[in-house]
C-alpha positions as CSV (number, residue, x, y, z in Angstrom):
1,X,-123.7,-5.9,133.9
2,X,-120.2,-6.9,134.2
3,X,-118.5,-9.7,134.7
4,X,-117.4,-9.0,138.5
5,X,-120.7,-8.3,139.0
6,X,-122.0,-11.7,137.1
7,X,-119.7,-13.6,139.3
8,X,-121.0,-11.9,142.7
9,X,-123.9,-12.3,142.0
10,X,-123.9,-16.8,141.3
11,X,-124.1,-19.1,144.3
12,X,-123.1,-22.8,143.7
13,X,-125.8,-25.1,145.2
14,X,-124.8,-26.6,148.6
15,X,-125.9,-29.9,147.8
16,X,-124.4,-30.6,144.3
17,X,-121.3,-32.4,145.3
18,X,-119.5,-35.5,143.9
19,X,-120.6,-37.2,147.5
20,X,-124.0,-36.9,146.2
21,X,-124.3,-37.6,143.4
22,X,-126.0,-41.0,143.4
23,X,-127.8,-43.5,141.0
24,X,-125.6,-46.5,139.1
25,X,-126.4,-45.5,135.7
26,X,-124.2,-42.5,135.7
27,X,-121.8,-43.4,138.7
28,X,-118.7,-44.6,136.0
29,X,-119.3,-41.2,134.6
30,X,-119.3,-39.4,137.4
31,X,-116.2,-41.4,138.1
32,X,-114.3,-40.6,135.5
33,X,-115.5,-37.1,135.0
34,X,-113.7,-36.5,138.6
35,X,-110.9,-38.1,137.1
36,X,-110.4,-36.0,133.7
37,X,-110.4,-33.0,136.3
38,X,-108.0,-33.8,138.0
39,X,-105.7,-33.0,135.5
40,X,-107.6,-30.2,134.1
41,X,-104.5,-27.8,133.8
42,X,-103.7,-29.8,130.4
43,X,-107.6,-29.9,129.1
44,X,-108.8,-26.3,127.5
45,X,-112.5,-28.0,127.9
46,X,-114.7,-31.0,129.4
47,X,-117.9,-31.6,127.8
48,X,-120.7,-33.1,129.7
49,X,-123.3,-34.7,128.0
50,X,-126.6,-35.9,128.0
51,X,-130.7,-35.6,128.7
52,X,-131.9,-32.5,130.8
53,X,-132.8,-35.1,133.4
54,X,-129.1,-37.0,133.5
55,X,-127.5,-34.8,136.1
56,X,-125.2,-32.6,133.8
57,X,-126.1,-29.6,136.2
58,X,-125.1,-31.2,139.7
59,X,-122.0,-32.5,138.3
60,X,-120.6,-28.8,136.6
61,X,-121.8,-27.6,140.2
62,X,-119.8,-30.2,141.9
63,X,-116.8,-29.3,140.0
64,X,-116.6,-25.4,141.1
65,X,-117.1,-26.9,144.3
66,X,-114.4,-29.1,144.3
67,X,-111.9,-26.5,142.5
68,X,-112.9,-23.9,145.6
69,X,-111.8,-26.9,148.1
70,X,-108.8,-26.5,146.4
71,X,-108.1,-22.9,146.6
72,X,-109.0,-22.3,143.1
73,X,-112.0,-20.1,141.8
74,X,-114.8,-21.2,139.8
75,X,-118.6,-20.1,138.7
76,X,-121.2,-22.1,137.2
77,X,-123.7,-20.1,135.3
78,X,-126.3,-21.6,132.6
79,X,-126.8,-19.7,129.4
80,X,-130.4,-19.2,130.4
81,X,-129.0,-16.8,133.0
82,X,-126.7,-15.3,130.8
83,X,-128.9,-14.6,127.8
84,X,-130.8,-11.7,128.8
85,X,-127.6,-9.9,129.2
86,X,-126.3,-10.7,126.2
87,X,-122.8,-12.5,125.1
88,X,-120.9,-9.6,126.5
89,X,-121.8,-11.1,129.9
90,X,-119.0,-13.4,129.1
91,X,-116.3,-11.2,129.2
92,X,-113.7,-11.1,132.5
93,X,-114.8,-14.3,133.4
94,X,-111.4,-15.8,132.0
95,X,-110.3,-14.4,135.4
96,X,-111.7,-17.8,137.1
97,X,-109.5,-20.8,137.4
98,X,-112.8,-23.0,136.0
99,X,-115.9,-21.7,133.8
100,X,-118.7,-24.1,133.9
101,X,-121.6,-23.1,131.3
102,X,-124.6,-25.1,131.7
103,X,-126.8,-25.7,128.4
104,X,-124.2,-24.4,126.1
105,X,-126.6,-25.9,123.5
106,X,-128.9,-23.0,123.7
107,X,-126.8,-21.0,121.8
108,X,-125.9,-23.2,118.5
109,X,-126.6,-21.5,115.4
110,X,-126.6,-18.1,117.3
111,X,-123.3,-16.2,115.6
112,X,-122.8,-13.4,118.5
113,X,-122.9,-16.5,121.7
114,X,-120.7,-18.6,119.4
115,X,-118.2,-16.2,118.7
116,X,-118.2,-14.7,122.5
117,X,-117.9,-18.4,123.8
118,X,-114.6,-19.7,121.6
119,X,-113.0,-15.9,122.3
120,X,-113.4,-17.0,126.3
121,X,-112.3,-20.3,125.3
122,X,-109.0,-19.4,124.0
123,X,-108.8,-17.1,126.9
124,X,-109.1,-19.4,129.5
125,X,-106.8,-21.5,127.6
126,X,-103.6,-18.8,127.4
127,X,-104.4,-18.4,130.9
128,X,-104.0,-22.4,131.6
129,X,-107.4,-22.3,133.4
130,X,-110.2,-25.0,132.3
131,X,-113.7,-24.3,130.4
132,X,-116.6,-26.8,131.3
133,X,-120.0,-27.1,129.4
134,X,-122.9,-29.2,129.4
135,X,-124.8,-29.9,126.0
136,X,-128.1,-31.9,125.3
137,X,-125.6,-34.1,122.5
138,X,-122.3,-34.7,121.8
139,X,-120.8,-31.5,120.3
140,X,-120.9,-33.2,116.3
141,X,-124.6,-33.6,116.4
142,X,-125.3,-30.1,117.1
143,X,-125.9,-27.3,114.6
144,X,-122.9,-24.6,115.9
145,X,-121.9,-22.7,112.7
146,X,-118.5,-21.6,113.6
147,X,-116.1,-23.9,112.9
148,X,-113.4,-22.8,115.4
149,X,-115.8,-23.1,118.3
150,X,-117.2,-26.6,116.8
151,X,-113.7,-28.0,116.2
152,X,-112.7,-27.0,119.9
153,X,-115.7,-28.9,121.4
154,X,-115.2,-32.1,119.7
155,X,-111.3,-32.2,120.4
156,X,-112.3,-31.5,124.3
157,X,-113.1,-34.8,127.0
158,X,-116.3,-35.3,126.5
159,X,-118.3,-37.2,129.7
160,X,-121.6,-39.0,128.3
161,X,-124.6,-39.5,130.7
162,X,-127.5,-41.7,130.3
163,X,-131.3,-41.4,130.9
164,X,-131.5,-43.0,134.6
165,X,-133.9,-46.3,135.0
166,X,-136.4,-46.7,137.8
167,X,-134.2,-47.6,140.1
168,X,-131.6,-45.1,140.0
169,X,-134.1,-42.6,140.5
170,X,-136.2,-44.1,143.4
171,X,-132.3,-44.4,144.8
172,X,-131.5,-40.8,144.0
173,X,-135.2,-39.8,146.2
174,X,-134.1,-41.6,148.8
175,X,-130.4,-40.1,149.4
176,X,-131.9,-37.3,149.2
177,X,-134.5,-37.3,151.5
178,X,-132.3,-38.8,153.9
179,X,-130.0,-35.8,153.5
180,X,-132.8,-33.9,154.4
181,X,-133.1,-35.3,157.8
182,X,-136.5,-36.9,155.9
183,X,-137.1,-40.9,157.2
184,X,-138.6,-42.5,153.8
185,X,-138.8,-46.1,153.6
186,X,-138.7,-48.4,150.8
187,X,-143.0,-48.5,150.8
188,X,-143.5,-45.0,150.6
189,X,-140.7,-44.2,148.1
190,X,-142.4,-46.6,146.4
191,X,-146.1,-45.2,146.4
192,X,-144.4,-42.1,145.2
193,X,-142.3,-43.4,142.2
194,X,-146.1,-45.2,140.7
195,X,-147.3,-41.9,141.2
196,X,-145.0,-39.1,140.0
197,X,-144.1,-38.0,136.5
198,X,-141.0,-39.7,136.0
199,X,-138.7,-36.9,135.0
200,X,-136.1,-36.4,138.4
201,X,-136.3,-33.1,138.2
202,X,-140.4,-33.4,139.1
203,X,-139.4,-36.2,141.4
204,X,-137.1,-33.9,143.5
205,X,-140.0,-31.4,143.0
206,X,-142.4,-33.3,144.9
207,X,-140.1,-33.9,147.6
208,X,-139.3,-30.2,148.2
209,X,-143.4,-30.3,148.8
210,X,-143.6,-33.1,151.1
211,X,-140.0,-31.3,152.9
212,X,-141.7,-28.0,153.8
213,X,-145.1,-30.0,154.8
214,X,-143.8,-32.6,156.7
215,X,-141.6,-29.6,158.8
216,X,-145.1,-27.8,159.1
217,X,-147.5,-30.5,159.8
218,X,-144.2,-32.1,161.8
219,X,-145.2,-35.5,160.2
220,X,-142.9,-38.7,159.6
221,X,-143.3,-39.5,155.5
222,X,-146.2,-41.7,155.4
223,X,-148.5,-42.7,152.3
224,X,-151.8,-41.3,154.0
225,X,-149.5,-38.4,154.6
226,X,-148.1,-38.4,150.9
227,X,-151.6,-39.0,149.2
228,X,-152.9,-35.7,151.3
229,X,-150.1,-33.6,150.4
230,X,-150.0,-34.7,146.6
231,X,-153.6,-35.2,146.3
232,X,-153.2,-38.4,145.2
């Protein structure tokens, strides 16, 4: 697998997009994460951090998008995708104007990753294009063992996102089902935050249930309707 072919072959999601990108917690991040991209062309790197369940993803997404509206290129690949193919998978893709890596984490302490992903760093940055990552921490608090690669991180942006509350994710269900073409008032929203496991990626799971069943059943989002699909 080569890079041309890696890059064919990765589709951003439609609906990760700054304009979506909702909840308060994070929204000052968000903020100024658009910000810091904006003048990208002097940053080598922007670091994203935070929990799995922060939004890191959607917003690495929502910056390829963004960089394509401007008639730049960009792919978004996490290293779970990439590590069945090996670090070599990382070569060529200096070619793109941004490189977002999702869940660079995964490959601290792994000598081969660390050394493929600084040599595409300093690509990128004698080409004047822009590498963003997403960890799980800020780059000091994780174990990467070459100290180029390391150094490089922590002298990058770095864009911290919090664990949302209640609200922010009840708000975040919401949008979304709304952007669905979904009607879900404050009641059932409601019934389903008491009810579901409160990680938003589950959330947003449960909704891409009730989605297809609603379209099949061609039911309004009701709680008797929720508690039959869920089996609650």
């Amino acid at each position: 697998m080569n890079a041309s072919q890696l890059v064919l072959g990765v589709r951003l999601r439609d609906d990760a997009r700054f304009d979506n990108f909702h909840g308060d917690r994070n929204r000052e991040a968000a903020l100024r994460f658009q910000s810091v991209l904006s003048g990208a062309d002097e940053l080598p790197v922007v670091v994203v951090c935070g929990d799995s369940d922060t939004g890191k993803s959607h917003l690495l997404q929502a910056a390829c998008h963004r960089a394509e509206a401007l008639g730049n290129t960009a792919v978004c690949i996490s290293i779970a995708e990439l590590e069945p193919f090996g670090p070599e998978a990382l070569a060529g893709l200096d070619a793109m104007d941004i490189v977002a890596l999702d869940d660079l984490d995964r490959i601290a302490g792994r000598a081969d990753w660390e050394e493929a992903v600084f040599h595409l760093y300093n690509r990128l940055h004698d080409g004047g294009h822009t590498l963003i990552v997403s960890l799980s921490e800020v780059p000091a608090s994780l174990p990467f063992t070459l100290p180029d690669l390391a150094s490089r991180l922590r002298q990058g942006v770095t864009v911290q996102l919090g664990i949302y509350r209640d609200a922010d994710r009840q708000k975040i269900l919401m949008a979304r089902a709304e952007r669905r073409g979904l009607t879900m008032t404050d009641e059932v929203a409601g019934f389903i935050m008491r009810r579901a496991p409160r990680r938003l990626g589950e959330l947003l799971g449960i909704l891409d249930t009730l989605d297809e069943n609603s379209l099949q059943a061609q039911r309004r989002l009701t709680i008797p309707f929720v508690k039959t699909v869920m089996q609650w």
